[in-house]
N, C-alpha and C positions, 0 to 999 in steps of 0.2 A: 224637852225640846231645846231647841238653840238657846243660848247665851250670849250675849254682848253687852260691851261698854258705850255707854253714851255718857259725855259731860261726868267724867267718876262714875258713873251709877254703873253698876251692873243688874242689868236687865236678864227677866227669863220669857220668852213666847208663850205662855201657856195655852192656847188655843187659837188658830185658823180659821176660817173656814166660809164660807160665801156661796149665794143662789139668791132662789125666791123664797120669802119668807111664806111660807103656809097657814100659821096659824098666828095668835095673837103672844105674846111673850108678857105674863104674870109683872106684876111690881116684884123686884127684886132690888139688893145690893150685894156689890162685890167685896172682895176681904180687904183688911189693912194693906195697902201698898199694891192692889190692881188698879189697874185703869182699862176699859174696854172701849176699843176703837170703833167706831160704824162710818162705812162708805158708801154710801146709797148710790148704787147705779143702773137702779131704771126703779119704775110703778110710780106708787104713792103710798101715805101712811103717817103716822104721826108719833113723837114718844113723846110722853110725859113725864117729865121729871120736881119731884117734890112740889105738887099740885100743878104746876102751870105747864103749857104743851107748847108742840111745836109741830108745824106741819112738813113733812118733808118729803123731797121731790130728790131727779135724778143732781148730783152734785154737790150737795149736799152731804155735810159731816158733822157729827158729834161725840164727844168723849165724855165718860161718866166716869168720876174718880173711886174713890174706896168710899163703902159704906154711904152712896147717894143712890137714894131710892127711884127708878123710876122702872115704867112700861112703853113697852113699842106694839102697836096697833098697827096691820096694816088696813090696805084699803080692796075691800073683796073682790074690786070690779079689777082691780088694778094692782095687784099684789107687791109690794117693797121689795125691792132687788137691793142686796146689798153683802159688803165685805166686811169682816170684823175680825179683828185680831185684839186679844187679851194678853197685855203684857206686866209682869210683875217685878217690881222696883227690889234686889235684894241687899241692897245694901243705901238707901234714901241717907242717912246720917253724912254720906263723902258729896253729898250734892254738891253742885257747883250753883252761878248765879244762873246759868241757862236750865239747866235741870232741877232749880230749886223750884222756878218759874212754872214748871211744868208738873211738879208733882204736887204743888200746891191746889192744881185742878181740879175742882170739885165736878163742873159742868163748863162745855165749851162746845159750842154750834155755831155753824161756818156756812155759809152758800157757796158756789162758787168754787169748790175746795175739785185742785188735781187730783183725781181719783188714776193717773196713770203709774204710780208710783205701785199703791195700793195693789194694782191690778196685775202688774209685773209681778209683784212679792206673792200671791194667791199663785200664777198662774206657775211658777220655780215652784211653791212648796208642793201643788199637784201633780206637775212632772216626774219630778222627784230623780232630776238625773245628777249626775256625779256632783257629790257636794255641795247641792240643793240648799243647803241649811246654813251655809254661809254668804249664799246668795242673799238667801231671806233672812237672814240677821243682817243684811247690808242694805236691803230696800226698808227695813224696819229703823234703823236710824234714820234715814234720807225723811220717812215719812214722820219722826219726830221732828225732826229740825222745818220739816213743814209745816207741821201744828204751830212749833214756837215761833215760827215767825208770821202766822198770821193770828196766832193771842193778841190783844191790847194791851203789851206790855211795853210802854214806852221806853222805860229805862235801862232796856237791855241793851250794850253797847258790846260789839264783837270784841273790840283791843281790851276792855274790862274783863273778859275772859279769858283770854289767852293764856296758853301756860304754856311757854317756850322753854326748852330742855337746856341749860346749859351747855351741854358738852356739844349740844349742836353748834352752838353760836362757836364755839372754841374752834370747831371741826372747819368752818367755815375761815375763820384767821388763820385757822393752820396752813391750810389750801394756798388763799390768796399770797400769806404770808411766803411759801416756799416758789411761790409761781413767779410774783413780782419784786421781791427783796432778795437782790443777790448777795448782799452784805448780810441775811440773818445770823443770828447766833442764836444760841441756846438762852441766853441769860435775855436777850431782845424777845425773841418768842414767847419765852415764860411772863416777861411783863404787858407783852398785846393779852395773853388770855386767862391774866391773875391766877397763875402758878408758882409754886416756887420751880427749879431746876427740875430736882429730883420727880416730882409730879408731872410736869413736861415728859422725863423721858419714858415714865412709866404711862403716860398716858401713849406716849408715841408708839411703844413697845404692845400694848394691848390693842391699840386699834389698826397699827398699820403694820405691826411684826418688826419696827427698825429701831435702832437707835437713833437720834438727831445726826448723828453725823452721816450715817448711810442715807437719811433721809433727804441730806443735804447734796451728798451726792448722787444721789439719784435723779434730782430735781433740777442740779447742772447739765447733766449727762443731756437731760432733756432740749437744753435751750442750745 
């Protein structure tokens, strides 16, 4: 099934799929590096996990990580509706501080939880129209980055994550640079985006097909 990246990690879908539960689901656990999602959207019912339970109703979410044991009960009168997707971690070693956060997770249960994300992602992989599977590798992020920010992880700060590209930040003074400095030169340019010269024109060369000097006049031509 699909593939994506979150925080470093590359992610695999290994399982879909959602309705009314029917029958009672055995104590089990999943392998090293699963984690299995549940979205409860309607009945009643309850999972138990490594002795202790939990009652659950429409809104309700829970995530069980690798090798944590539990069972999901529904409720006969009133049977567990619910969504679950099964996602596996293939590369956990590149984590970041947001995706370490998360695969740390043994057990996590949420009231309250947006089950519309969930529902979007089920309702693309059922259609199944053009490119379906990029859909749902793109509601499947959205729905992590929902889990991690309703975890009690306090010490997660968004700028402690961030990994900005260099060559963007460059891309970015090149720009302003040729827009609003009519005096640039080559040797001024290289020192806004800590180049030497020859780096300069080779990056100019590969990203925008010019030399500096055509690039300069192009950029007159303009004003």
């Amino acid at each position: 099934m699909r593939e994506f990246k979150w925080n470093n990690v590359d992610f695999k879908i290994t399982d879909i799929g959602g309705g009314r539960l029917g029958e009672d689901i055995p104590e089990h656990a999943h392998a090293l590096n699963s984690y299995e999602l549940h979205f409860i959207t309607g009945g009643a019912g309850r999972v138990q996990v490594e002795g202790r339970e939990y009652p659950l109703k429409k809104g309700d979410f829970f995530i069980t990580g690798p090798n944590v044991r539990h069972s999901h009960f529904t409720d006969p009168q009133n049977k567990t509706e619910d969504i679950f997707v099964t996602v596996h971690a293939e590369n956990p070693k590149k984590a970041n501080m947001l995706s370490s956060a998360f695969l740390k997770t043994d057990f996590f249960f949420c009231e309250n939880f947006d089950l519309s994300p969930a529902e979007k992602m089920l309702k693309e992989y059922r259609a199944k129209k053009p490119d379906y599977q990029s859909a749902v590798a793109a509601y499947c992020q959205i729905i992590l980055t929902q889990i991690l920010r309703a975890m009690p992880v306090p010490d997660l700060k968004a700028e402690e994550t961030e990994e900005p590209n260099l060559n963007e930040k460059r891309f970015v003074i090149i720009e302003q640079a040729f827009l609003f400095d009519k005096d640039i030169t080559l040797s001024s340019l290289s020192e806004k985006i800590g180049l030497c010269e020859r780096q300069t024109q080779r990056l100019l060369k590969k990203y925008y097909s010019k030399t500096f000097r055509q690039k300069k006049k192009e950029s007159s031509a303009k004003k």
